[in-house]
C-alpha positions as CSV (number, residue, x, y, z in Angstrom):
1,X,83.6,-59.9,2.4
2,X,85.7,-62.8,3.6
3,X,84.1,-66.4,2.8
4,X,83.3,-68.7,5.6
5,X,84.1,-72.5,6.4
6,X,82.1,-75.0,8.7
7,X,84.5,-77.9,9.6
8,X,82.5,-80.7,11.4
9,X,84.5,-83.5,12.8
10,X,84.8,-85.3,16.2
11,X,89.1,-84.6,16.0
12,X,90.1,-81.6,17.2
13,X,93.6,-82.5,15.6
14,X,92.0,-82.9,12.6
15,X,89.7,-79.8,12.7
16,X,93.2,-77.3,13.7
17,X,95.2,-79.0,10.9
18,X,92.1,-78.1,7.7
19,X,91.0,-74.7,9.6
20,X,94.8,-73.5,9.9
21,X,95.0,-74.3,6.3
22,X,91.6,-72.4,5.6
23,X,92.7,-69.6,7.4
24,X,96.0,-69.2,5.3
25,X,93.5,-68.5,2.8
26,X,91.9,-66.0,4.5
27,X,88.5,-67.7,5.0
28,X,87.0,-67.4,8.6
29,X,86.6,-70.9,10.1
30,X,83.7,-72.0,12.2
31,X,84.1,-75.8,13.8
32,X,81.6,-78.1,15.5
33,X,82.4,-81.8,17.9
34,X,79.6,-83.3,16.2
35,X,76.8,-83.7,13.3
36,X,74.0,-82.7,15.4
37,X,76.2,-79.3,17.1
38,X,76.8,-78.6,13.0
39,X,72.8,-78.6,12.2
40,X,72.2,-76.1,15.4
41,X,75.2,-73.7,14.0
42,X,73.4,-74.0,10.4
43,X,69.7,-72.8,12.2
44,X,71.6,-69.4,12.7
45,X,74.0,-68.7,10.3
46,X,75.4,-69.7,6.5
47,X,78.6,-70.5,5.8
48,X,79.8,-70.5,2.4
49,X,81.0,-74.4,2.1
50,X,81.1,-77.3,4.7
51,X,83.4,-79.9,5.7
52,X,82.1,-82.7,6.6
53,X,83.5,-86.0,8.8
54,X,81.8,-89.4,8.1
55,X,82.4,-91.6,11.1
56,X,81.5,-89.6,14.2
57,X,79.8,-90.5,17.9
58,X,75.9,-89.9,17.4
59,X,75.0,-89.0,13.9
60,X,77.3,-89.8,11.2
61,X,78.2,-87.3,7.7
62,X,76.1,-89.2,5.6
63,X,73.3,-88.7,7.6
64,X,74.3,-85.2,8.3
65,X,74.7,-84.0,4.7
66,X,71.3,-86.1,3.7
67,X,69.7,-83.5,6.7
68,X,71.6,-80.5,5.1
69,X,70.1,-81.2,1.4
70,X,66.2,-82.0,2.7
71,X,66.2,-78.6,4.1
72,X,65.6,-76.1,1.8
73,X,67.2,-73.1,3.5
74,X,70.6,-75.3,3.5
75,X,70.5,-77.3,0.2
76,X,72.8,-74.8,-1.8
77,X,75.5,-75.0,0.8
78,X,78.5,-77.0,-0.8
79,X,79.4,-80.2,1.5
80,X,82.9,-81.4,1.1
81,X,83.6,-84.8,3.1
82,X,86.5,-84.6,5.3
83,X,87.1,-87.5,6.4
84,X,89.6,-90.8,6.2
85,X,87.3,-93.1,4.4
86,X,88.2,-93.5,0.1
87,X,87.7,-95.4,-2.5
88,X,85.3,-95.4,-5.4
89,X,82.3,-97.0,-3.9
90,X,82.5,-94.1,-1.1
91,X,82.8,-91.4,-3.6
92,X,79.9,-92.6,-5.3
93,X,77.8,-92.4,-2.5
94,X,79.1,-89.1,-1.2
95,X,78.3,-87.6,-4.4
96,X,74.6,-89.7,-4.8
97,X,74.0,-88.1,-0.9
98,X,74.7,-84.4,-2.4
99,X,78.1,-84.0,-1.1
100,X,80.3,-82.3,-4.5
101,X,83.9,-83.9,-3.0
102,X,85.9,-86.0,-0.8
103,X,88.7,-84.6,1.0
104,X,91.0,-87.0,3.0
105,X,92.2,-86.4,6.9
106,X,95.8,-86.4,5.2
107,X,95.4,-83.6,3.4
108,X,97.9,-81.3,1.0
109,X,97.9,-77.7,1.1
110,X,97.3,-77.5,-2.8
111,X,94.7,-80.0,-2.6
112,X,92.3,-77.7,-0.5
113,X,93.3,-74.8,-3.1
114,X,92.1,-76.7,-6.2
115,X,88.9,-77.8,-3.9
116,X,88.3,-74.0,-3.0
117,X,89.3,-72.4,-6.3
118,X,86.3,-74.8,-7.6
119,X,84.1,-73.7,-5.2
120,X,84.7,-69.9,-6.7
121,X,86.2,-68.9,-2.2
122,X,89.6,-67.4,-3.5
123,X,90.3,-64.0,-5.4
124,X,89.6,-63.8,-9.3
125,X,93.2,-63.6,-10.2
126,X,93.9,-67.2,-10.3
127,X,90.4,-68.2,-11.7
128,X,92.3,-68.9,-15.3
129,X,95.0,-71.2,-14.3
130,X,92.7,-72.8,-11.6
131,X,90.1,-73.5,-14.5
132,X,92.1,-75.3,-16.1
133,X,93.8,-77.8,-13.9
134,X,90.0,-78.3,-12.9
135,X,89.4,-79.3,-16.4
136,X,91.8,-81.9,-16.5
137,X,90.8,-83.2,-13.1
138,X,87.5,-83.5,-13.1
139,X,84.5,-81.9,-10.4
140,X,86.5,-83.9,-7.3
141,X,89.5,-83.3,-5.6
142,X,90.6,-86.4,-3.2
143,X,93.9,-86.2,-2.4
144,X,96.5,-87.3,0.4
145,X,99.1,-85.8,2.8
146,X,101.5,-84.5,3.7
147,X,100.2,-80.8,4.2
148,X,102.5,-78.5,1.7
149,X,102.4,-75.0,0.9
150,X,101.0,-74.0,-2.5
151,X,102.8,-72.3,-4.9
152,X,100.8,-69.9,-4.7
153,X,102.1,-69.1,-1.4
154,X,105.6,-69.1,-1.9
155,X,105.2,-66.6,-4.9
156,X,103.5,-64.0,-2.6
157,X,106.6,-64.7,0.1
158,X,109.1,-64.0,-2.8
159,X,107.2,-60.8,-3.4
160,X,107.0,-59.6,0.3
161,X,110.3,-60.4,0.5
162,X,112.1,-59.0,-2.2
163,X,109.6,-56.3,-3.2
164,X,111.2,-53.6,-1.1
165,X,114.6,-54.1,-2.1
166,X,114.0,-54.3,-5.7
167,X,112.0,-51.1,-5.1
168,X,115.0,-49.3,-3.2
169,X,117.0,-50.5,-6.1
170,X,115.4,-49.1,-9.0
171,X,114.7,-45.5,-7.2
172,X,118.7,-45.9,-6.6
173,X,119.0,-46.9,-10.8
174,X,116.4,-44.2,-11.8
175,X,118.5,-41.2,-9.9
176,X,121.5,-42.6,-10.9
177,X,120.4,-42.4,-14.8
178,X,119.1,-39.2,-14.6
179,X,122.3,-37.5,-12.7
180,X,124.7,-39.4,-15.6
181,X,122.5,-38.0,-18.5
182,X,122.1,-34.9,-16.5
183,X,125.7,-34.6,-16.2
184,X,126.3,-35.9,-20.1
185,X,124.1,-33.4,-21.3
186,X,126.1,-30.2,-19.8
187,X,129.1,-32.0,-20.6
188,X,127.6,-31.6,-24.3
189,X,126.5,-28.4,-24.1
190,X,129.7,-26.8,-22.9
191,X,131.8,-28.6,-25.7
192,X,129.5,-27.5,-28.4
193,X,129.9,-24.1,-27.6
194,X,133.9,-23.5,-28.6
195,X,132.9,-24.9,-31.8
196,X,130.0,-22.3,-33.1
197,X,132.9,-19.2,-32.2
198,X,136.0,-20.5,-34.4
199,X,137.2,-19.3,-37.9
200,X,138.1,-22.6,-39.0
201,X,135.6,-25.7,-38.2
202,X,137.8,-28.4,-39.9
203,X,139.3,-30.6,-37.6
204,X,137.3,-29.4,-34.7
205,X,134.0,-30.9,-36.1
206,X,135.3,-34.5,-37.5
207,X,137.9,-35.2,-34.9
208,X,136.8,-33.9,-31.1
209,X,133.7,-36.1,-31.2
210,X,135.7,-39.2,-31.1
211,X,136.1,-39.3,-27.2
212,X,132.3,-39.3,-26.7
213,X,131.8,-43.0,-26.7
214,X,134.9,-43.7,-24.3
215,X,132.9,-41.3,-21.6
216,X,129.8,-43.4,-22.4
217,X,131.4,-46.8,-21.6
218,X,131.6,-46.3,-17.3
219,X,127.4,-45.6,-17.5
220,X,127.2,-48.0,-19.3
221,X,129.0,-50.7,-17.2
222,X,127.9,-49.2,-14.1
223,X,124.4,-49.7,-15.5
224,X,125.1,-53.4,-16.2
225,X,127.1,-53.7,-12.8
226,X,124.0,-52.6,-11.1
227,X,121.3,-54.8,-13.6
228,X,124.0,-58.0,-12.2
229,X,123.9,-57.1,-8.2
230,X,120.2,-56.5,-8.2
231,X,119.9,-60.0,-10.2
232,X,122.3,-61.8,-7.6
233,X,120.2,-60.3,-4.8
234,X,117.2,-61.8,-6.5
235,X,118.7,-65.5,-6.8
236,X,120.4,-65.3,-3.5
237,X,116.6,-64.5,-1.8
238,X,115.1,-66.9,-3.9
239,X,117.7,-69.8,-2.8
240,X,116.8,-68.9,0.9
241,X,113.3,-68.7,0.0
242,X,112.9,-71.8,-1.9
243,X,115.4,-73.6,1.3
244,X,113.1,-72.1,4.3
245,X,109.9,-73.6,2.4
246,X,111.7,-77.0,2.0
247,X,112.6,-76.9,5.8
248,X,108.8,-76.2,6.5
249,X,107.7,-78.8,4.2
250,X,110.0,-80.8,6.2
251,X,108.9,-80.0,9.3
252,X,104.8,-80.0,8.5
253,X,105.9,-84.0,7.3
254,X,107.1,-84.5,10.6
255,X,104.3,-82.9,12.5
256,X,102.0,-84.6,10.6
257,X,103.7,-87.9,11.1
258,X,103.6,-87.3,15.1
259,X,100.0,-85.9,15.0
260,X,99.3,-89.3,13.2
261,X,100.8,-91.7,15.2
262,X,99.8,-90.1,18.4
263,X,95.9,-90.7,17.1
264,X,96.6,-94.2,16.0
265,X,98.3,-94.8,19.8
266,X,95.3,-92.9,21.1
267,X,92.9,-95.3,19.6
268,X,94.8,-98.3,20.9
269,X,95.2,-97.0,24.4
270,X,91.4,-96.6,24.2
271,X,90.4,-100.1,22.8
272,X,93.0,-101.8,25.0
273,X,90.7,-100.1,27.8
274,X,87.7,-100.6,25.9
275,X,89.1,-104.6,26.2
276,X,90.3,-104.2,29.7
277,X,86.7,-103.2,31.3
278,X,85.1,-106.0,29.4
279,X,87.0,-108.7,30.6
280,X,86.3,-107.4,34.2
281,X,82.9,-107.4,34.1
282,X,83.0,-110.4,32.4
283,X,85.1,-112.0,35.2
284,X,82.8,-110.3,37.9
285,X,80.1,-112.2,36.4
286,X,81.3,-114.9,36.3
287,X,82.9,-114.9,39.4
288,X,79.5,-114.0,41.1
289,X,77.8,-116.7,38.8
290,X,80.2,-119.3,40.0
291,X,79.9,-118.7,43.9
292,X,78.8,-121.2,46.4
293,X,75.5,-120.2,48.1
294,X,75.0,-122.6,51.4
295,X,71.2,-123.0,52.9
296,X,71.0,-124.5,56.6
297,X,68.5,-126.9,56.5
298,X,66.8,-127.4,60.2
299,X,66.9,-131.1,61.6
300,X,63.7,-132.8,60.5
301,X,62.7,-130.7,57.1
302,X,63.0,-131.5,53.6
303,X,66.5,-130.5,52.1
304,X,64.4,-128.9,48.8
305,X,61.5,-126.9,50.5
306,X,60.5,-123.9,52.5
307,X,63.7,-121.2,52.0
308,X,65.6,-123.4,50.2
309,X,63.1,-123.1,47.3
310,X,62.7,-119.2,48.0
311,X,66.4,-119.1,47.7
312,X,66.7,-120.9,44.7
313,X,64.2,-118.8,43.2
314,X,65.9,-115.7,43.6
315,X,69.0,-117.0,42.1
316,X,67.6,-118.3,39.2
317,X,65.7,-114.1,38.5
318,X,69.4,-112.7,39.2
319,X,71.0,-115.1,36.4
320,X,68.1,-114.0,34.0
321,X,68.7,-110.8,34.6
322,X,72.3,-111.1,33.9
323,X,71.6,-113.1,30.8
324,X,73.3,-116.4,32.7
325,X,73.3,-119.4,30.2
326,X,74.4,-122.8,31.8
327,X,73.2,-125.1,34.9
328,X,72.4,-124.7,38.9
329,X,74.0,-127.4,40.6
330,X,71.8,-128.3,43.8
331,X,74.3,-130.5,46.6
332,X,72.3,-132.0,49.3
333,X,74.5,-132.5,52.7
334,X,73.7,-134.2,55.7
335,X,74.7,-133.1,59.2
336,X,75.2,-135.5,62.5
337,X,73.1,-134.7,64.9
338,X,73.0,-135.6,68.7
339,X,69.6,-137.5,68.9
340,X,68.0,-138.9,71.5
341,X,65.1,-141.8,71.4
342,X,64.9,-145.0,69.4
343,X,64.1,-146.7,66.4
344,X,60.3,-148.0,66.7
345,X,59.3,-144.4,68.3
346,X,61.6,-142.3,66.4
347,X,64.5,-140.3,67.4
348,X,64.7,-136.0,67.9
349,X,67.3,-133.6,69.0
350,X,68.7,-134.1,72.1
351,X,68.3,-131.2,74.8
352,X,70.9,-128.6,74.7
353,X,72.2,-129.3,78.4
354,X,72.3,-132.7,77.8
355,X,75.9,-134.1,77.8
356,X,77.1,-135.6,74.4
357,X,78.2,-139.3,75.9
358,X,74.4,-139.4,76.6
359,X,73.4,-139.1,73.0
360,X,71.7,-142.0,72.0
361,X,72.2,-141.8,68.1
362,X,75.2,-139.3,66.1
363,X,73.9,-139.1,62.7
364,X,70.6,-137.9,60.4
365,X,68.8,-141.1,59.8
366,X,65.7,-139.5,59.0
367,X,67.6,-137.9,56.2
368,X,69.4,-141.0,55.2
369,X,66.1,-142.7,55.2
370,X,64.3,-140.2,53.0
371,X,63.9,-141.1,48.8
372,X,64.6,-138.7,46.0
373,X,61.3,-137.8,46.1
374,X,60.8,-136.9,49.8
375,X,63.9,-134.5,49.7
376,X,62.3,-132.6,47.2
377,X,59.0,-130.3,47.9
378,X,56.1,-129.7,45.8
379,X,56.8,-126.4,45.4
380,X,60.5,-127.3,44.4
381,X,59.2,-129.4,41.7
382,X,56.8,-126.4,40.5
383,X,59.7,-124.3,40.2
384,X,61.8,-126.5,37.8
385,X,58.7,-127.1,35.4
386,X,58.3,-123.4,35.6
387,X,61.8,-122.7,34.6
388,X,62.1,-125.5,32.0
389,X,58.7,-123.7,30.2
390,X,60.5,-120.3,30.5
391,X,64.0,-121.1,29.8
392,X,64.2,-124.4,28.3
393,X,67.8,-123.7,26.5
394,X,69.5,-121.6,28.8
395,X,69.2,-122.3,32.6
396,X,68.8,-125.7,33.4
397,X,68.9,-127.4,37.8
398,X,70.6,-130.8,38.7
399,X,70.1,-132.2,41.9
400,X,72.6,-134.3,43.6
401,X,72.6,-135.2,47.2
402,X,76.3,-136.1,48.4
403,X,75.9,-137.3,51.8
404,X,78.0,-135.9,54.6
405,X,81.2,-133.2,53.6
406,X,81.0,-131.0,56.6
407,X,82.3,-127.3,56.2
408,X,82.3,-126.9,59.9
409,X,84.4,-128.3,62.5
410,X,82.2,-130.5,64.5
411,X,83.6,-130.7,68.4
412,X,85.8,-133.1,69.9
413,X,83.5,-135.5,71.0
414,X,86.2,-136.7,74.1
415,X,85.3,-133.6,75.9
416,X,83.9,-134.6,79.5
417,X,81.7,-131.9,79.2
418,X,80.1,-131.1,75.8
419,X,76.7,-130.7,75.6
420,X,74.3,-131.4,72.7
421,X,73.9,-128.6,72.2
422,X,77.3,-127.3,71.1
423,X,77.7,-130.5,68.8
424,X,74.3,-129.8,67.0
425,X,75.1,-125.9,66.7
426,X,77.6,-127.8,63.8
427,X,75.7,-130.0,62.7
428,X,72.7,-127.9,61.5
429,X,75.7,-125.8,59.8
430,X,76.5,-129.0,58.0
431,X,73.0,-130.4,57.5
432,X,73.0,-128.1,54.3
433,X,71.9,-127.2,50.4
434,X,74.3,-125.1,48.3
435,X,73.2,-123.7,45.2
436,X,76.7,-123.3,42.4
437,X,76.2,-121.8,38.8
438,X,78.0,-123.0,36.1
439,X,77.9,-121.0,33.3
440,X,78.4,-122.8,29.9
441,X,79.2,-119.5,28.4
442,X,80.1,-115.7,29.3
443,X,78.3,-113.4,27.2
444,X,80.4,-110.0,26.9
């Protein structure tokens, strides 16, 4: 019955390159993407050794073979680990997990032969010569690549190749014997027979047997002519033989070579993305962590109160969530409005109809009268003692209050006709709070 091979790795390169060379030794190859798709395969059926990745998404070989050796059913499978990681330290721990090898992604051909001639998976014929090379190198095969074909191989191709000719040759040889000595033998026979009938045997009996050696000399060359073209054949198919298996050997090197470099650009494309979508986010962050958030703030209200402090509130549980480290500037900007009434009584917004040369004050100075303390709420000050108790090193507020930097236009006030109303439409635009996040640093 043909032996079986689990190969579990992640590569799909890497499990065609092992299984191809499994196959060539007429094992039946079963392969699984992962650790945990190998355990389900070993829950139904047995395979006569394993080959086992290390680094893989999920579960690594380690782990895998210490989940093959706890269970009982499994434990007696051999676990060889196929995988690009080397060096003593490794092979120490392979062997301390259960694991009887370590077998590296750039693997020779004869390398997996010594590793399944161990194992007992090829015939019995080449159990002596194996046994003894296993000797000498100890339980562990770890080799390197290129994959090349075992001599092994390239005997059997000789022999499938020249087989049939020898075998054609030799019939040809054998009939061509037996006719000559067939022939020889009546040859013989008929000049033995004058010599029994005459009277006087003398000279016939010393002197006609003489010639007999000349008519043995053409078999005999012929013979040897024969021996030399079979033998010329046989070097001549060898030559091409052993030249066909250099160009493979050749042309394995270079496959591997691609196969290799193709991974090694494959993993680079995929960090350089891996990179790519990091520093996006991280820009999109910080781009939205960065942006300028205005409040209006109505004529006659504290700058830091009512949804101002809501707002500010929000801000500071979207940062948290997004792990925001740094400082919320607060800017406090006055508008000028078109007031109406006096100092001692106190001024208010003019009516909206009412023409803007009949304004009686342009300007906030209820705002410009106010302290430090009057633009800021009690509920404003709750929140930063709040946020300095919950976040004392990573989100901090200033405050600053910068006087008037409009962002809107306000009208030209030499218009016969504008109202109030359409000058305080900017000026409550401009009588503003705007919130800016500065982060101190982006974490990826």
């Amino acid at each position: 019955m043909a032996k079986r091979a689990l190969i579990v790795d992640d590569s799909r390169s890497a499990r065609v390159i092992l299984g191809r060379m499994l196959e060539g030794y007429g094992l039946l190859v079963d392969s699984s993407e992962s650790a945990e798709q190998g355990l389900e395969y070993l829950r139904q059926a047995r395979p006569d050794v394993i080959f086992m990745d290390h680094l893989m998404p999920g579960m690594d070989g380690f782990q895998a073979v210490q989940a093959i050796k706890g269970n009982p059913d499994t434990a007696t499978i051999p676990v060889v680990m196929y995988t690009s990681q080397e060096g003593d330290l490794y092979l120490s721990q392979a062997r301390a997990l259960g694991a009887v090898g370590v077998l590296p992604k750039t693997v020779k051909q004869a390398d997996v032969s010594k590793v399944l001639y161990q194992l007992r998976l090829l015939p019995e014929r080449r159990e002596g010569r194996v046994a003894a090379a296993n000797d000498d190198l100890g339980p562990t095969v770890e080799v390197e690549v290129p994959r090349r074909p075992h001599v092994g191989e390239v005997e059997t191709a000789v022999r499938n190749a020249i087989g049939p000719i020898l075998h054609e040759h030799s019939s040809e040889m054998r009939r061509f014997v037996l006719a000559s000595l067939d022939s020889f033998a009546r040859r013989m026979a008929n000049e033995a027979k004058p010599h029994t009938q005459t009277p006087a045997p003398e000279p016939a009996v010393i002197l006609e047997p003489e010639p007999t050696p000349s008519r043995r000399w053409p078999l005999a060359a012929a013979v040897a002519g024969l021996a030399l073209l079979a033998t010329l054949v046989l070097a001549v198919l060898y030559t091409r033989t052993l030249e066909s298996t250099r160009q493979i050997m050749q042309a394995n090197a270079r496959l591997s070579t691609i196969i290799n470099d193709q991974q090694v650009e494959l993993t680079s494309l995929r960090q350089a993305a891996k990179e790519a979508a990091a520093s996006q986010a991280v820009a999109a962050r910080q781009a939205a962590a960065t942006a300028i958030q205005p409040e209006p703030v109505p004529y006659g209200e504290v700058p830091l109160a009512g949804s101002r402090v809501e707002r500010l509130r929000e801000l500071i549980t979207d940062l948290k969530a997004d792990n925001f480290k740094g400082k919320i500037r607060v800017n406090a900007y006055s508008g000028e409005f078109c007031l109406t009434g006096n100092g001692f009584e106190g001024y208010s917004l003019a009516a909206d109809d009412l023409l803007f040369k009949r304004c009686d004050v342009v300007g906030n100075p209820l705002d410009e009268n106010m302290t430090v303390a009057q633009r800021q709420s009690l509920a404003f000050a709750n929140l930063l003692s709040s946020l300095r108790s919950d976040s004392p090193d990573f989100i901090s507020v200033e405050v600053h209050h910068l006087g008037r930097k409009p962002i809107v236009p306000y009208p030209n006030a030499n218009q016969d006709k504008l109202t109030a109303g359409e000058w305080n439409k900017a000026a409550i635009a401009n009588n503003r709070v705007e919130f800016i996040a500065e982060p101190s640093e982006v974490t990826e």
